[in-house]
C-alpha positions as CSV (number, residue, x, y, z in Angstrom):
1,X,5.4,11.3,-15.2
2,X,7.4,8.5,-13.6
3,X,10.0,10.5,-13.2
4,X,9.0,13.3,-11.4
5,X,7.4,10.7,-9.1
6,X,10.7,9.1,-8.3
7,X,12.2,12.2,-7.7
8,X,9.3,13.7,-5.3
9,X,8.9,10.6,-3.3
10,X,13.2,10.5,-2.8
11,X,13.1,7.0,-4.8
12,X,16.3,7.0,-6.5
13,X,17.0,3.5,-6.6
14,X,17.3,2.1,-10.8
15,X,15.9,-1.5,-10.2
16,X,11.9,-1.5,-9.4
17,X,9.7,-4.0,-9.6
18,X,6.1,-4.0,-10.8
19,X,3.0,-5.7,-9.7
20,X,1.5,-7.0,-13.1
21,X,-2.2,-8.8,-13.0
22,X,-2.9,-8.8,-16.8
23,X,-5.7,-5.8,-15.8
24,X,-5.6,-2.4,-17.5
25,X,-4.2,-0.7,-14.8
26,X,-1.3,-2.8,-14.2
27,X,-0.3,-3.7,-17.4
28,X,-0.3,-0.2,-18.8
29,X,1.7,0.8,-15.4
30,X,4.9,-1.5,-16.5
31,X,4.0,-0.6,-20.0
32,X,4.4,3.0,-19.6
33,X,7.3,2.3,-17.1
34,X,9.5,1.4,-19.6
35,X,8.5,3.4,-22.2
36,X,9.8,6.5,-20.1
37,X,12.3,4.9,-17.4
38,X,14.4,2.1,-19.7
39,X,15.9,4.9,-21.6
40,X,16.5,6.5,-18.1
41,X,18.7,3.4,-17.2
42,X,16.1,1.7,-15.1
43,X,16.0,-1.6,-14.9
44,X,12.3,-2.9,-15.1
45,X,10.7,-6.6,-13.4
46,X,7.3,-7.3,-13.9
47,X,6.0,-9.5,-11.2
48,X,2.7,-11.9,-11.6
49,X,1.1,-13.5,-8.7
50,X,-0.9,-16.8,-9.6
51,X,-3.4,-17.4,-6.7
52,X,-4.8,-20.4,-8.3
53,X,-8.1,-19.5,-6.9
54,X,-9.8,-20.1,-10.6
55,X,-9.3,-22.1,-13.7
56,X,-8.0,-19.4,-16.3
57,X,-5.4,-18.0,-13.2
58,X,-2.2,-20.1,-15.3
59,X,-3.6,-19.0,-18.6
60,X,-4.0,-15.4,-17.7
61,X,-0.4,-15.4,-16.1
62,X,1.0,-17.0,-19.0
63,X,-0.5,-14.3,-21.2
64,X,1.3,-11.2,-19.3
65,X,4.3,-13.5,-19.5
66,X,4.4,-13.5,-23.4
67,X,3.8,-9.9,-23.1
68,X,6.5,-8.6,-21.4
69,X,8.6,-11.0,-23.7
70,X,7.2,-9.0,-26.5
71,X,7.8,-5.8,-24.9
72,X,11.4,-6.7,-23.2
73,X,10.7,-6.8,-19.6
74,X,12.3,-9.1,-17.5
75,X,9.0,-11.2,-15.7
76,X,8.6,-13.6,-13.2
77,X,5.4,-15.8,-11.9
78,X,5.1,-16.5,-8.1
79,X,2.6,-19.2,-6.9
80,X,0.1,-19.2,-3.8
81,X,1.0,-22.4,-2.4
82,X,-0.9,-24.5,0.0
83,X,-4.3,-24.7,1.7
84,X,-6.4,-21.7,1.2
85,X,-8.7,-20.8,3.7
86,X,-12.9,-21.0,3.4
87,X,-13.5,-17.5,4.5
88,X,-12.1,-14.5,4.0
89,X,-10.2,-15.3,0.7
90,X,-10.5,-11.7,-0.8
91,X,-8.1,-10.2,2.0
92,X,-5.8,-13.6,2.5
93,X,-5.4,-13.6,-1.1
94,X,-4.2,-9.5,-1.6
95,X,-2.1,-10.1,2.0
96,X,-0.8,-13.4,0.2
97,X,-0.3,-11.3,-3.3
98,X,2.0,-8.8,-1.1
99,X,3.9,-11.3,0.7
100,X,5.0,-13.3,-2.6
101,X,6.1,-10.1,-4.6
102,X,7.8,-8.6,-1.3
103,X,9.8,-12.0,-0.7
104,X,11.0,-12.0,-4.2
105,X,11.8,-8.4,-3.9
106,X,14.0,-9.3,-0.8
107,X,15.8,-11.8,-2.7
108,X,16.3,-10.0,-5.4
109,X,17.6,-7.2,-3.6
110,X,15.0,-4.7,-5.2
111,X,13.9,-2.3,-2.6
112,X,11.0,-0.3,-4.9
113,X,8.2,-2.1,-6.0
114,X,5.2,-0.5,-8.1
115,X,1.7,-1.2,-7.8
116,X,-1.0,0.1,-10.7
117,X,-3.5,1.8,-7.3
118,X,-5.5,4.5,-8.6
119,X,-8.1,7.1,-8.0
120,X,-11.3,5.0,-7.6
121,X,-8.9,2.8,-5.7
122,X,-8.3,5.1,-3.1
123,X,-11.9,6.9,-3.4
124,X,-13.7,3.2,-3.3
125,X,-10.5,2.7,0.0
126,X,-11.6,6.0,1.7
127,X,-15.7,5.0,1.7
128,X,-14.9,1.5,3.0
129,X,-13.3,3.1,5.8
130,X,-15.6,5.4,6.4
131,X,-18.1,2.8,6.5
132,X,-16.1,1.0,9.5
133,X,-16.3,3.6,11.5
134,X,-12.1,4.4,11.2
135,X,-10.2,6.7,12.1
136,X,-7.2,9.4,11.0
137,X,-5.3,6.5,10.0
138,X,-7.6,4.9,8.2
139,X,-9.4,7.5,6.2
140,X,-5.9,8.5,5.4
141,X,-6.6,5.3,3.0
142,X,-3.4,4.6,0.8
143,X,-0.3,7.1,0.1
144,X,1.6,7.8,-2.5
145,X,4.7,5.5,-1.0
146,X,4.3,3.5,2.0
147,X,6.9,0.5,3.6
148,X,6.0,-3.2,3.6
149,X,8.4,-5.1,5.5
150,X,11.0,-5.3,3.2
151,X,10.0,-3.3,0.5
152,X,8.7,0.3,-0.6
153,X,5.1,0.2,-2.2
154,X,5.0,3.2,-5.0
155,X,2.0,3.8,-6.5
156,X,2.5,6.4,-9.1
157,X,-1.3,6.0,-10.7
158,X,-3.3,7.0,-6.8
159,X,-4.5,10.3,-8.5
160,X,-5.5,8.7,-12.0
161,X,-8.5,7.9,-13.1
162,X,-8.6,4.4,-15.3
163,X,-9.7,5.8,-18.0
164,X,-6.5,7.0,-18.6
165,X,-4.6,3.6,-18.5
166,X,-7.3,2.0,-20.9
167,X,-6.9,4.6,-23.3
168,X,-3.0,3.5,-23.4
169,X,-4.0,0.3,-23.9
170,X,-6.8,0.4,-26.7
171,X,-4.7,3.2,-28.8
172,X,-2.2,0.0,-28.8
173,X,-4.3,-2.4,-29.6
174,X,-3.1,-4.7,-25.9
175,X,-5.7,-6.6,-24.8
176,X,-6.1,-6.9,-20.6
177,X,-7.9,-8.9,-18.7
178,X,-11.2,-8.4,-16.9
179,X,-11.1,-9.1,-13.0
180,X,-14.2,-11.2,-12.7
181,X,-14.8,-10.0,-8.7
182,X,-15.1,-6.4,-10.1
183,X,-18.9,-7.6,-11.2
184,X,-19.3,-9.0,-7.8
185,X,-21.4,-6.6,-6.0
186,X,-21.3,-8.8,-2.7
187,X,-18.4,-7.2,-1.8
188,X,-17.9,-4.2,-0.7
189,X,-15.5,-2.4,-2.9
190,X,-17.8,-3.3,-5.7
191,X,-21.0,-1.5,-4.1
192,X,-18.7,1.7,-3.6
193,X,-17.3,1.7,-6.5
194,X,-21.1,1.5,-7.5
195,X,-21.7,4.1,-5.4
196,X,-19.5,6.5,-6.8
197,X,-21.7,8.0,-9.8
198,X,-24.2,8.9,-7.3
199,X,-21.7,10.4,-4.9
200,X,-20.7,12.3,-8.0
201,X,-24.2,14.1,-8.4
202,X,-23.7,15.2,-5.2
203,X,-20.4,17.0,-5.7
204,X,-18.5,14.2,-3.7
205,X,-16.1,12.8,-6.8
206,X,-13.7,10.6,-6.4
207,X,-10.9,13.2,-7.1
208,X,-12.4,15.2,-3.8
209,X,-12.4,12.5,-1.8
210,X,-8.4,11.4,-3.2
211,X,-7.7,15.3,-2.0
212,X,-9.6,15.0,1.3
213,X,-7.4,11.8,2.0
214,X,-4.0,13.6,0.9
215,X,-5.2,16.7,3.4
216,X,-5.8,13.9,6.5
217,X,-2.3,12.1,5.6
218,X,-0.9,15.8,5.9
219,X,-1.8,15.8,9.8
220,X,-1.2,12.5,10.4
221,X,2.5,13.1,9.4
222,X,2.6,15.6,11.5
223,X,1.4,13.4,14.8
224,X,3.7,10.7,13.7
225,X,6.6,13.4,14.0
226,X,5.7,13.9,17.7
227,X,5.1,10.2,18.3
228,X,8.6,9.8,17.0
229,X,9.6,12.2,19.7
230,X,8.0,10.9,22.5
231,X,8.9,7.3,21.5
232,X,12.9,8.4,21.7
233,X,12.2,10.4,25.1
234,X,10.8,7.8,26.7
235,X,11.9,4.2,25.3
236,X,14.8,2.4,25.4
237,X,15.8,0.2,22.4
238,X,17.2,-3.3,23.1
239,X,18.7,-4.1,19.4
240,X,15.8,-2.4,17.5
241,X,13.9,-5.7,18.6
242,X,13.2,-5.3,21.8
243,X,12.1,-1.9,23.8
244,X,11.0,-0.9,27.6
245,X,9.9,2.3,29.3
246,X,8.8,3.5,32.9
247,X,5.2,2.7,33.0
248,X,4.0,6.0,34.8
249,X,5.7,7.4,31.8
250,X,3.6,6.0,29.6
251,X,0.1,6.0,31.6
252,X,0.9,10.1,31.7
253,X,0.9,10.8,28.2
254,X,-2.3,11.8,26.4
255,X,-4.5,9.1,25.4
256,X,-4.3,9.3,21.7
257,X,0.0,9.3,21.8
258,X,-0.5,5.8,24.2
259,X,-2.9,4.4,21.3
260,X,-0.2,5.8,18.8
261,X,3.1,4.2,20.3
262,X,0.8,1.2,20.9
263,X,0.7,1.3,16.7
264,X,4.2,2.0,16.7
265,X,5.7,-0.4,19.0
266,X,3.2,-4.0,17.7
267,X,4.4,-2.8,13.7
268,X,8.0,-2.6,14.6
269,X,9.0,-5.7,17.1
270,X,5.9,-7.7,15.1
271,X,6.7,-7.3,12.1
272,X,3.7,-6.3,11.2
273,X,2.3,-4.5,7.8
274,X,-0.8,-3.7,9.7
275,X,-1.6,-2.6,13.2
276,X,-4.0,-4.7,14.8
277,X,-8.0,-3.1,15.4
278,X,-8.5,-0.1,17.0
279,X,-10.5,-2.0,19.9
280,X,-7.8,-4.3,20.5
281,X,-5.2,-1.5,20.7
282,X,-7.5,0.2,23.4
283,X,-8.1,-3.0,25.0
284,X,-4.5,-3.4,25.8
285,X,-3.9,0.3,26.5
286,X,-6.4,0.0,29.4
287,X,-4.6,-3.1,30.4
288,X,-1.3,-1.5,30.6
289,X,-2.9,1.2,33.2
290,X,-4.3,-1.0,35.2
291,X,-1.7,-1.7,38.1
292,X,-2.3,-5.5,38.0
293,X,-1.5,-5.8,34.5
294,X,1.6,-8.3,34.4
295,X,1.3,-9.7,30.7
296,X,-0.3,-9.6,27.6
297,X,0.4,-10.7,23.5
298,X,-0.8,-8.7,20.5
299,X,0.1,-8.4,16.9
300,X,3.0,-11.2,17.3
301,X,4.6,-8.9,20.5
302,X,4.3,-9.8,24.0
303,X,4.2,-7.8,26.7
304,X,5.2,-7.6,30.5
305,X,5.7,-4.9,33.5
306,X,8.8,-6.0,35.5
307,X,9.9,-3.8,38.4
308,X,7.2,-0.7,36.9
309,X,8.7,-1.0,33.9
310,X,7.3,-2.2,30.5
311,X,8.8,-4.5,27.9
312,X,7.8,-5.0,24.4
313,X,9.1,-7.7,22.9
314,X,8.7,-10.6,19.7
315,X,5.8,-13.2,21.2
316,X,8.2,-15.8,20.1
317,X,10.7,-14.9,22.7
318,X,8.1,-15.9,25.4
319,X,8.1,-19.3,24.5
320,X,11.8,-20.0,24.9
321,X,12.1,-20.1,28.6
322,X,14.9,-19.2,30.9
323,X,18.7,-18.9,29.8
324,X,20.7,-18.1,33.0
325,X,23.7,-19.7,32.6
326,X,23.7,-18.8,28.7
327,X,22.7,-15.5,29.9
328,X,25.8,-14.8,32.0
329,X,27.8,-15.8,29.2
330,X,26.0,-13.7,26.7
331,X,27.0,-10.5,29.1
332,X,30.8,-10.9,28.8
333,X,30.4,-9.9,25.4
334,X,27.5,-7.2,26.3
335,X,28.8,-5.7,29.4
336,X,26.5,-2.6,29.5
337,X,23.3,-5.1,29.8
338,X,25.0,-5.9,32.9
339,X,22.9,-3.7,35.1
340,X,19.2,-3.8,33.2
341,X,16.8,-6.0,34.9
342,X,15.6,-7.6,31.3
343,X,12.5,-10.5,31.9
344,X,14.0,-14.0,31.4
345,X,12.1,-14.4,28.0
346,X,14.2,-11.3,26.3
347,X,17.3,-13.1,28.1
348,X,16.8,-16.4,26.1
349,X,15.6,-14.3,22.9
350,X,19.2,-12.0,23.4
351,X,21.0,-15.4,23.3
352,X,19.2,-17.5,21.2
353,X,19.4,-14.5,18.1
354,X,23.3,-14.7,18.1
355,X,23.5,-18.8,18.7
């Protein structure tokens, strides 16, 4: 199984990590893992994030931690530090849970990392979606292999029901752990996931609704190929940090390309996992028409018209001021800069990045 995944997703790398809660789902991911891949010649790390959002958090870490010893897999326990906010823990924490096991990833120099995602995931992902009024993108809910800033997500178990990773599990005699949220029916994964036997009578199963989403993420490959093309015909890169375009080049093109380079453009020079809202996105596309628009910040990536031209570039770089003298230094080394007309900010960020 985890074999043929690797090989139809192009993962060929022999070092993967493996998101591991103490659930079912996770624990019989890097159970199976090694089972089939160590006598592949992978090398297997199971990763545990403590949030320390509840008392038995240490406990239950500690307990996947004497598994894996059991079992022979390398493991490792990474701590939420710090404050943690008063609303809006759910989504801090899983944003937290991604950064922690992507760092360590990064340091570790392990590009693959494995998460246990599976089909009432993405069916219960797909309904919450749909709920918030998204679009393409969204109800495309989770593929197969997607990027995180430094790392590749896998998730081998999207078209699995969890049936199948208990089974594993009891015919082993391993005991998991029981999320205590997943009897929370405040929030909103819990009442779809509620809602899913009824859906079912109706002829709308989870598995349909995995296949719808794997059908939408079909097309939108397909428009990201031609945003791809438009964003080389039109853009100019500055250092893959930093990129500019004519603006009546980019007020010409259809509505839903501006909105898709928008995406494109705040993920890449923010450094951001996730694009920002869809109303926000539009908000700044009609901004960028208008022919009083000078500036504007979004997603941790400024913005500014100079001379009808646009620049995208990282918010930080804003804040650093002018570097004219550095500047004029910085182009003895950079000759073919010579002749852009760059905004001051980029000028200081250009300089500043190689100080």
């Amino acid at each position: 199984m985890f074999s043929e995944f690797l090989k139809q997703n192009n993962i060929t790398q022999k070092e993967l990590a493996v998101g591991v809660s103490g659930g079912s789902d996770s624990l019989a991911l890097v159970l199976m893992a090694q089972e089939e891949l160590a006598p592949l010649g992978y090398r297997l790390v199971a990763l545990t994030v403590n949030h320390g959002l509840r008392p038995s958090a240490a406990k239950e870490a500690k307990y996947v931690q004497t598994l894996m010893k059991q079992y022979g897999i390398e493991h490792h326990t990474l701590v939420w530090k710090g404050l943690k906010p008063q609303t809006g823990v759910e989504e801090a924490a899983r944003l937290a849970r991604y950064e922690l096991l992507a760092d360590w990833c990064l340091k570790h120099q392990i590009k693959v990392l494995m998460t246990a995602h599976h089909l009432y995931d993405q069916a219960e992902t797909f309904l919450m979606r749909l709920q918030r009024g998204s679009g393409l993108d969204g109800l495309c809910s989770m593929s197969p292999v997607a990027k995180w800033p430094g790392v590749k997500l896998a998730r081998p178990f999207l078209n699995t029901p969890p049936e199948v990773m208990k089974n594993y599990l009891s015919a082993r005699h391993i005991h998991w752990i029981t999320d205590e949220s997943n009897a929370d029916d405040k929030l909103l994964r819990v009442k779809m996931r509620q809602a899913l036997p009824l859906l079912e009578k109706l002829g709308i199963s989870a598995l349909k609704i995995s296949e719808t989403a794997a059908r939408l993420q079909k097309t939108q490959k397909y428009l990201q190929q031609i945003t791809d093309e438009n964003f080389q015909k039109i853009f100019i890169s500055y250092g893959n940090f930093a990129f500019s375009c004519l603006k009546a080049d980019y007020v010409l093109l259809d509505e839903e390309m501006r909105y898709r380079l928008l995406v494109k453009l705040i993920r890449e020079v923010g450094k951001n996992p996730y694009p920002p809202r869809a109303e926000r996105l539009l908000k700044l596309d009609a901004s960028l028409q208008a022919e009083s628009f000078k500036a504007a910040t979004l997603g941790h990536c400024a913005v500014r018209c100079l001379n009808q031209q646009l620049w995208f570039f990282p918010e930080k770089a804003a804040v650093l001021g002018s570097a004219h003298k550095a500047w004029k230094k910085y182009l003895q080394t950079h000759p073919k800069l010579k002749k852009a007309k760059i905004p001051s900010a980029l000028r200081a960020w250009y300089v500043a990045t190689e100080s």
